[in-house]
Backbone bond lengths (Angstrom), bond angles and torsions (degrees), N, CA, C in turn:
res aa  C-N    CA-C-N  psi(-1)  N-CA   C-N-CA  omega(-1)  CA-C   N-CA-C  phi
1 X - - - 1.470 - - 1.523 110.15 -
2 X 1.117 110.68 132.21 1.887 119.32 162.46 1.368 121.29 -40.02
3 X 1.256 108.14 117.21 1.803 89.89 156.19 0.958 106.16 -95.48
4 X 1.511 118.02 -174.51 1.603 136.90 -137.90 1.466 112.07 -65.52
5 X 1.479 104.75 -56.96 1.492 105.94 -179.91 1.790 101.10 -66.58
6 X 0.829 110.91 -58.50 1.988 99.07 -175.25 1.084 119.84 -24.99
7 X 1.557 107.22 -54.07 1.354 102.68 -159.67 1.956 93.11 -106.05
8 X 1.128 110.52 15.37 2.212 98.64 149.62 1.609 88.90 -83.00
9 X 1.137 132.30 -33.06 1.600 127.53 -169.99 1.477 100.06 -48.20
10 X 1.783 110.64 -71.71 1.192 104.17 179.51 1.128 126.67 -67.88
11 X 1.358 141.71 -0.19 1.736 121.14 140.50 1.242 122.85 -48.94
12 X 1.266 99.95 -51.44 1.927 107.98 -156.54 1.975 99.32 -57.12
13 X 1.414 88.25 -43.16 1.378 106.07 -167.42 1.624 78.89 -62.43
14 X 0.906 153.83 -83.32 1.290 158.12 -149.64 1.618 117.95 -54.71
15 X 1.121 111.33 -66.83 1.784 123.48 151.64 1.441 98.38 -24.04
16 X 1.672 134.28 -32.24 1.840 122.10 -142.83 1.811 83.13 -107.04
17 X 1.527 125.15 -42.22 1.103 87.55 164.49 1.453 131.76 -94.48
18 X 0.911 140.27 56.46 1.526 151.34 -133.44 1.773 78.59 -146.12
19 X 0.932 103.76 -86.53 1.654 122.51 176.47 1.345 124.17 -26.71
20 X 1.608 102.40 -41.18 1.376 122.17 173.06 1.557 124.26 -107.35
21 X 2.030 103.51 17.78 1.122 85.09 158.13 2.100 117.56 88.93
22 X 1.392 85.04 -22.58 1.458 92.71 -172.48 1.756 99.79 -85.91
23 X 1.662 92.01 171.51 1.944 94.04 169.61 1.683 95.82 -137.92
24 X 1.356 116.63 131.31 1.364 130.78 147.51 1.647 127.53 -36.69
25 X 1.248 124.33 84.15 1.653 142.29 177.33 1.354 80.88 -6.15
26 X 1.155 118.02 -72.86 2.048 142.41 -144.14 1.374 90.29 -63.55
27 X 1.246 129.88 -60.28 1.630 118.25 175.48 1.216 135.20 -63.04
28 X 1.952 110.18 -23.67 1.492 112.08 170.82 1.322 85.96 -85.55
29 X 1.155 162.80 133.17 1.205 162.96 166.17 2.053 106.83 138.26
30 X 1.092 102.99 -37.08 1.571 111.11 -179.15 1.713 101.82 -45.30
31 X 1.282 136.94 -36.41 0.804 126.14 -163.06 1.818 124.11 -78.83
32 X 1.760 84.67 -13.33 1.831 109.90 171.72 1.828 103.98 -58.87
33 X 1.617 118.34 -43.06 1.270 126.64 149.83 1.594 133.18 6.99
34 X 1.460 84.54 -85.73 1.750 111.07 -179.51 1.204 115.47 3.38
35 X 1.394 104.24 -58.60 1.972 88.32 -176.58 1.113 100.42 -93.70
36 X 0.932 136.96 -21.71 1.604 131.37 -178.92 1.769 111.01 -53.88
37 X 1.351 103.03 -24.42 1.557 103.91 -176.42 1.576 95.97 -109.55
38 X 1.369 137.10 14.80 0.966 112.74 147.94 1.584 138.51 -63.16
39 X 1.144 102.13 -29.70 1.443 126.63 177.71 1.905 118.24 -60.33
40 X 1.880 93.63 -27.53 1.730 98.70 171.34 1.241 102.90 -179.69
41 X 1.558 123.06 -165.80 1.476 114.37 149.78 1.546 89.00 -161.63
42 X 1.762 103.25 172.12 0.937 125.33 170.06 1.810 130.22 -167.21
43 X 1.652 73.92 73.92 1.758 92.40 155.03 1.494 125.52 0.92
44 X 1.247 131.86 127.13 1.496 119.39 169.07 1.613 93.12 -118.19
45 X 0.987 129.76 2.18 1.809 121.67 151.90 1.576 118.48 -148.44
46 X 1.618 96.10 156.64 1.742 82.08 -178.20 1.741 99.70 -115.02
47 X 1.239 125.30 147.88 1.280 124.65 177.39 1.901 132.39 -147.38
48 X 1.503 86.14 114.92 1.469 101.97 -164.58 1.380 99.07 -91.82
49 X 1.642 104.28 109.81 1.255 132.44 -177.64 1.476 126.62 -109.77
50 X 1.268 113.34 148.79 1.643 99.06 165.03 1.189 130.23 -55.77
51 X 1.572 116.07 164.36 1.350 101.09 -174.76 1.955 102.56 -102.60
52 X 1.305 129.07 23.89 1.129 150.25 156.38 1.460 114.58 -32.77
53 X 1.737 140.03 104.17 1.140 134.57 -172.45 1.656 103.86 -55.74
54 X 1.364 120.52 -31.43 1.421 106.82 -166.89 1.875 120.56 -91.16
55 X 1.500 92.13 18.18 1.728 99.29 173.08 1.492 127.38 -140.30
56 X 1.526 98.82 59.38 1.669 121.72 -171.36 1.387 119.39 -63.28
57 X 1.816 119.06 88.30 1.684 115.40 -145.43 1.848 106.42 -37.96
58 X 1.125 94.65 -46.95 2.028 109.23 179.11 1.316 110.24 -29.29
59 X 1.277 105.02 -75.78 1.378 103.69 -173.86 1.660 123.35 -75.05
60 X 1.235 120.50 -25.67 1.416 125.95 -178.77 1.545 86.43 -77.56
61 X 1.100 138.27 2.94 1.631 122.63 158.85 1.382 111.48 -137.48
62 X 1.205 102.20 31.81 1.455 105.22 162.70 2.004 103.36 50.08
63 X 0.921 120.63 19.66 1.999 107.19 171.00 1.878 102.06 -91.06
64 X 1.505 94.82 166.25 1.317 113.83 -167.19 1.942 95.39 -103.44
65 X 1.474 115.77 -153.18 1.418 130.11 -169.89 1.967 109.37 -83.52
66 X 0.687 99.59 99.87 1.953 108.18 178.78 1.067 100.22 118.52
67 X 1.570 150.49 10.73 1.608 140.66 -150.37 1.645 91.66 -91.88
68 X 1.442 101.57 -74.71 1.415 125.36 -164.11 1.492 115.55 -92.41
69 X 1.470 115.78 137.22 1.369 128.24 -174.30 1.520 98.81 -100.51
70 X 1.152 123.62 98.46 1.454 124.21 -175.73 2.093 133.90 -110.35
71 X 0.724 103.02 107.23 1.375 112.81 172.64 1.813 131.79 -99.76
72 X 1.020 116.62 116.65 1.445 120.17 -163.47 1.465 92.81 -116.86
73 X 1.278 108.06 146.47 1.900 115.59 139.45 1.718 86.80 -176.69
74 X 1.432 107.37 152.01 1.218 137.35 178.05 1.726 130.82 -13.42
75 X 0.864 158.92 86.56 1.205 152.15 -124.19 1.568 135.80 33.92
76 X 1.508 103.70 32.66 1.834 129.94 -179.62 1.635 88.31 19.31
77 X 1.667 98.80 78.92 1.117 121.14 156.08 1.472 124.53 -84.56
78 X 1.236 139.49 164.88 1.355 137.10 161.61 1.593 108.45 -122.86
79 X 1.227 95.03 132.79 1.081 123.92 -178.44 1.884 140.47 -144.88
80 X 0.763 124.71 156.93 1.647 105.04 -163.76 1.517 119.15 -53.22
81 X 1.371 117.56 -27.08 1.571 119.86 148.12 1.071 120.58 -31.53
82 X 1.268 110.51 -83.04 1.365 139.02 -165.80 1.572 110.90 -41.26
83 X 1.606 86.72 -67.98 1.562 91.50 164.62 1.659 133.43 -30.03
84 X 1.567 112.29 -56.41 1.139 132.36 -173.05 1.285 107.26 -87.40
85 X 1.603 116.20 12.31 1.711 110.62 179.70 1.769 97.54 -109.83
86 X 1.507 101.88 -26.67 1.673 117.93 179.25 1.972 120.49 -69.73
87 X 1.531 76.86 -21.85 2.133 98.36 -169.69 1.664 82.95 -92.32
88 X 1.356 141.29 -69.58 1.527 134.50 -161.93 1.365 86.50 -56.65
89 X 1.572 153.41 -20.46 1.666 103.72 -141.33 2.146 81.69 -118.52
90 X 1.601 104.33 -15.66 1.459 94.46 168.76 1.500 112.04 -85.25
91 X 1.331 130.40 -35.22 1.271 122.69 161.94 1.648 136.72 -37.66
92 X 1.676 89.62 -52.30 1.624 98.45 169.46 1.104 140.79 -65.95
93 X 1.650 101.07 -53.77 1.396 113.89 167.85 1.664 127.59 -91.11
94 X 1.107 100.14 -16.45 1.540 110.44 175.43 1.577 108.72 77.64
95 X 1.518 108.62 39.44 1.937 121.90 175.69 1.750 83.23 -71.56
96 X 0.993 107.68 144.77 1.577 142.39 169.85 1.084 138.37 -106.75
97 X 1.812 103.78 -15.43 1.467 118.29 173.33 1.449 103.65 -113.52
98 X 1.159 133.32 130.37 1.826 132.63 123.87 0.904 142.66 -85.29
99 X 1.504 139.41 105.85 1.279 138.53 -165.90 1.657 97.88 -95.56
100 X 1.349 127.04 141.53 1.333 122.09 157.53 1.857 94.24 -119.53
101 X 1.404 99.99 132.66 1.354 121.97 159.58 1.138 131.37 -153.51
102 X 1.934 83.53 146.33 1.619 116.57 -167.02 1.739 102.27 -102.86
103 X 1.043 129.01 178.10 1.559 138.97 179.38 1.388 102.57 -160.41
104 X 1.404 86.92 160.57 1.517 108.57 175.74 1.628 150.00 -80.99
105 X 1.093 122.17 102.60 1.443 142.27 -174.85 1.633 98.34 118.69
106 X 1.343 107.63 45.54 1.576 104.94 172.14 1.485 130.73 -68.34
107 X 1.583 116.87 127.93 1.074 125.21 -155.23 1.523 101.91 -86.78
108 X 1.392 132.71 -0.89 1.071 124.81 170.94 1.639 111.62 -89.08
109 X 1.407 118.65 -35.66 1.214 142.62 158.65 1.367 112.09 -38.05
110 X 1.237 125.03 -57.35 1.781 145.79 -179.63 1.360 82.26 -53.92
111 X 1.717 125.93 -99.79 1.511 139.30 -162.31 1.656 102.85 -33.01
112 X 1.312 123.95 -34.48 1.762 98.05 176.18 1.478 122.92 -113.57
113 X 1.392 96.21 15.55 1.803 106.06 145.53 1.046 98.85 -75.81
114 X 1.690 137.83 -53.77 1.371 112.99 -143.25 1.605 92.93 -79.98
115 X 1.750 133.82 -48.37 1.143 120.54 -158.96 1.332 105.79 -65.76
116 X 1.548 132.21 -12.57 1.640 133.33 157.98 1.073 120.36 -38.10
117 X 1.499 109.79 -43.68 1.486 118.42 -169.02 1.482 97.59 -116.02
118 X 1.214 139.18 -15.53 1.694 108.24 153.59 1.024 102.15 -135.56
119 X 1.307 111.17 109.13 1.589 113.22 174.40 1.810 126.52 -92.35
120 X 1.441 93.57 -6.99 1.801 85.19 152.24 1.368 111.39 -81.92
121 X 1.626 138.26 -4.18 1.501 92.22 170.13 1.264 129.65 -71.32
122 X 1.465 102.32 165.56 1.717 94.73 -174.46 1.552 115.08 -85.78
123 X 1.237 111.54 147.59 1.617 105.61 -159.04 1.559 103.72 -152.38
124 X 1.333 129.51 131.50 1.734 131.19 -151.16 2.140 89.47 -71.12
125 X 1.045 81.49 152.76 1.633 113.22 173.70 1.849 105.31 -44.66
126 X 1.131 92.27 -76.08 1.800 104.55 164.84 1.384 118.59 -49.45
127 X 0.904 124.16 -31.50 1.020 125.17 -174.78 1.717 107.44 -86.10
128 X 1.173 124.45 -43.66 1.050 127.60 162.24 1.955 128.29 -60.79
129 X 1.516 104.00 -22.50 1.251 112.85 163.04 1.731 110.87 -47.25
130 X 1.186 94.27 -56.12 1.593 102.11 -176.59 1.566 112.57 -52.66
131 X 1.465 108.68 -63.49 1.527 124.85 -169.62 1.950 97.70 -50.99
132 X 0.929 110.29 -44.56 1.482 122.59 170.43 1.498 120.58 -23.63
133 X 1.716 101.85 -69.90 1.453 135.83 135.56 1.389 118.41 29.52
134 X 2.042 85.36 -98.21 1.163 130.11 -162.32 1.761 115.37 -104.57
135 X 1.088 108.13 13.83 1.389 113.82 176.87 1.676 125.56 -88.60
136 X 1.757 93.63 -50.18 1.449 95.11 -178.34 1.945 121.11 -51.97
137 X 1.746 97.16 -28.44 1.545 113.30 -169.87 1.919 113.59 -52.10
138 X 1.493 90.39 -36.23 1.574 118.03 -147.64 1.427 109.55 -103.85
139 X 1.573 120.40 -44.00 1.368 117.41 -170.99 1.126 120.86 -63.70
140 X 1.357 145.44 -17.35 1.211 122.53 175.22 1.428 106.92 -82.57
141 X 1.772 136.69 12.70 0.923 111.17 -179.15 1.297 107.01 -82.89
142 X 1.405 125.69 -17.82 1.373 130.79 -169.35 1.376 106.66 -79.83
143 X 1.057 127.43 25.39 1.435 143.45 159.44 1.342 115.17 -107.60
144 X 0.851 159.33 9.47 1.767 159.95 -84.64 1.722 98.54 156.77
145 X 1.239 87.38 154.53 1.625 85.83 -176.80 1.402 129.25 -76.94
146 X 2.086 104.16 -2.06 0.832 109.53 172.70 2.148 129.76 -53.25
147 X 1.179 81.64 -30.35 1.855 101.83 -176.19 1.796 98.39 -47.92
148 X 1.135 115.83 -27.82 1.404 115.52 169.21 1.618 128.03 -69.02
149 X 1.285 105.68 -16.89 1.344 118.95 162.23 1.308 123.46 -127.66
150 X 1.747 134.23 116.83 1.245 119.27 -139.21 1.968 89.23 -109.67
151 X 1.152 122.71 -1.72 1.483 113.43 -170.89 1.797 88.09 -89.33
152 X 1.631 130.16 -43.30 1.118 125.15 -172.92 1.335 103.96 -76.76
153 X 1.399 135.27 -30.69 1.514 111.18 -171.77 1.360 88.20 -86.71
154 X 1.380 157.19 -16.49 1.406 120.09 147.72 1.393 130.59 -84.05
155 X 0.975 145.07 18.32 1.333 163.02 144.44 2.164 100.93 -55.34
156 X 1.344 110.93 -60.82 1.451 130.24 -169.50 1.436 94.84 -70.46
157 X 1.576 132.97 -50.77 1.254 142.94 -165.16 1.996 107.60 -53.63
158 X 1.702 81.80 -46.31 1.559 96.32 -163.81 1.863 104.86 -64.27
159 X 1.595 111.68 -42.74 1.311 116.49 169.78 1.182 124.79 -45.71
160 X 1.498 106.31 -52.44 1.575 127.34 -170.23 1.411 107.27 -55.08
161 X 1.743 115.57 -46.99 1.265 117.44 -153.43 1.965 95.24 -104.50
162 X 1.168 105.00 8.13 1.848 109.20 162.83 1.608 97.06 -100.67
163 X 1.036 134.15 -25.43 1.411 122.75 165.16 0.933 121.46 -63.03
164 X 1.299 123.63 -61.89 1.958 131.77 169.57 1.109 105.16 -43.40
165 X 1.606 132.40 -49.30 1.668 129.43 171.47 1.745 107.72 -28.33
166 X 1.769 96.57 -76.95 1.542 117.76 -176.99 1.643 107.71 -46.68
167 X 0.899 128.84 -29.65 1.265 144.09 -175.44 1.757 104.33 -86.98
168 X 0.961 129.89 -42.38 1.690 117.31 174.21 1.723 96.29 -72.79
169 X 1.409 97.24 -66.49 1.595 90.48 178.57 1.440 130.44 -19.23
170 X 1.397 117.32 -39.98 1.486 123.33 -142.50 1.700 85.68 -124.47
171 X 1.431 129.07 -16.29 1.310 105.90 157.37 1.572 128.97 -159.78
172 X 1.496 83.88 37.04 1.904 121.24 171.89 1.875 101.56 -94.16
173 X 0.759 142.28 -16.29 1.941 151.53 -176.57 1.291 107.35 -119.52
174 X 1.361 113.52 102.46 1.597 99.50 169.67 1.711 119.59 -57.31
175 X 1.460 95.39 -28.13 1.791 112.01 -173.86 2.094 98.53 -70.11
176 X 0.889 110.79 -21.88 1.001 111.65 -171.16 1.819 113.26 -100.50
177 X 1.140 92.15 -36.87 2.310 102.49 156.06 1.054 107.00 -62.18
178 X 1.473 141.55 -53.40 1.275 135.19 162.62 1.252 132.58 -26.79
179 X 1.621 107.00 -74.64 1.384 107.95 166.62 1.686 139.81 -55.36
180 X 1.265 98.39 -29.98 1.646 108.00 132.03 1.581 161.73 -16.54
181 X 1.168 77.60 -70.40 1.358 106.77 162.90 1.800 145.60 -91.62
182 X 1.820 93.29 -29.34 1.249 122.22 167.77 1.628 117.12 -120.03
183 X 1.349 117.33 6.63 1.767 92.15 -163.14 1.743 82.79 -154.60
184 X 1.356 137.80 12.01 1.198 119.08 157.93 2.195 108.49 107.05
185 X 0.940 106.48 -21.92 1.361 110.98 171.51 1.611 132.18 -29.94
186 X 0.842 133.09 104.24 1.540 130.71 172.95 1.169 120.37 -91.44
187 X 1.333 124.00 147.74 1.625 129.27 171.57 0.978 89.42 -143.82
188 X 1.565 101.51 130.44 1.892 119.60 173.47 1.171 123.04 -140.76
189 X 1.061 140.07 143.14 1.637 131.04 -173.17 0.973 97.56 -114.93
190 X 1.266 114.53 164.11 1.510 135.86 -153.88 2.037 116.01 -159.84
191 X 0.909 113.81 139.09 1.730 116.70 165.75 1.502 119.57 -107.97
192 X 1.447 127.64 126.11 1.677 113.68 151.73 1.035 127.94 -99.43
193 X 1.464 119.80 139.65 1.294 111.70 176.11 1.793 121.22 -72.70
194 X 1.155 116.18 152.47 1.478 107.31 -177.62 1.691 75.39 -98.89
195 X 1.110 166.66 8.03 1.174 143.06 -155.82 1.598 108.26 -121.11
196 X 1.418 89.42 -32.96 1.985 107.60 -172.25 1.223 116.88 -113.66
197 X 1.477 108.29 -21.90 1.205 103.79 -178.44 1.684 129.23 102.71
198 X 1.735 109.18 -33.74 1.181 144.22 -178.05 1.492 103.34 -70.01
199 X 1.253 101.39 141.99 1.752 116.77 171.11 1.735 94.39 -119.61
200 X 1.395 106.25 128.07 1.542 151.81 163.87 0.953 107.58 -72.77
201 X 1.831 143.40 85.64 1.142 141.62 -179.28 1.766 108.53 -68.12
202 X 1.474 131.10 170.37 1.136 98.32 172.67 2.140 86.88 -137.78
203 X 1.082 80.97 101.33 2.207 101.10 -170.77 1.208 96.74 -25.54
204 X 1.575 113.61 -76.68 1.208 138.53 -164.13 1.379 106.02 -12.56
């Protein structure tokens, strides 16, 4: 199994041909696999993604069938799911990396600017679970001078609220502070562009 830095290697490395268009032999071929991973798997990253059709973790990093441990829902929120889908897949398999990623012109991002700024419209229950979410991360930017420019205060929103992700992750799980701290674990946030193609690691 990868540890942490290796396998951000193999994203980036993966994201680069993604970008360029290229495909990994080993991933068009992953699918020769199949039964071979019936028997188990083991992930060398896990990645909490949007649930956005245009940012499919697989392919924006180029991996094949068993690579990636993946979790989606709507503005790569965290949540007690989520959480507990991120704790089984480092427990089990012993993945070492978490990436949470957000991208750009996010439509979950959009919906809780707008209910920020009008909060009588009427807006479904579920739907507001989410905005719930992703609100505390973001609202004070709409105080900021950003509100004067609406492509950068969601551009800033989308960062802000992949930090708060990385940030429950890394000290919302005690099982997950642990591994952290004692056993090698990474949590990193990350951006894609819908424009370039490129994922924006975020080191820090």
């Amino acid at each position: 199994m990868d540890n942490a830095q290796a396998a951000l290697e193999r994203l980036k490395e993966g994201n680069r041909r993604f970008v360029n268009h290229l495909r990994s032999a080993e991933v068009l071929l992953s699918q020769l696999r199949r039964g071979e991973l019936v028997k188990g798997q083991k992930p060398f990253a896990i990645v909490l993604g949007c649930s956005d059709s245009r940012v499919p973790a697989e392919i924006v990093f180029d991996q094949g069938l068993g690579d990636l441990f993946v979790i989606r829902v709507a503005g790569n929120i965290v949540a007690p799911s989520q959480v507990g889908s991120v704790e089984f897949a480092a427990e089990a398999f012993g993945t070492r990396l978490v990436v949470v990623m957000g991208h750009t012109s996010c439509g979950a991002i959009d919906v809780t600017l707008d209910v920020i700024e009008n909060p009588q419209a009427p807006r479904s229950p579920n739907l507001l679970s989410i905005v719930d979410r992703v609100r505390p991360s973001i609202e004070s930017l709409v105080h900021t001078e950003l509100a004067k420019d609406r492509s950068r205060l969601i551009r800033e929103a989308v960062r802000a609220n992949v930090r708060a992700s990385v940030n429950h992750l890394r000290h919302g799980s005690r099982m997950l502070e642990k591994l952290v701290l004692e056993d090698g674990l990474r949590v990193v946030g990350a951006e894609y562009s819908l424009e370039s193609g490129e994922v924006d690691f975020f080191e820090s």
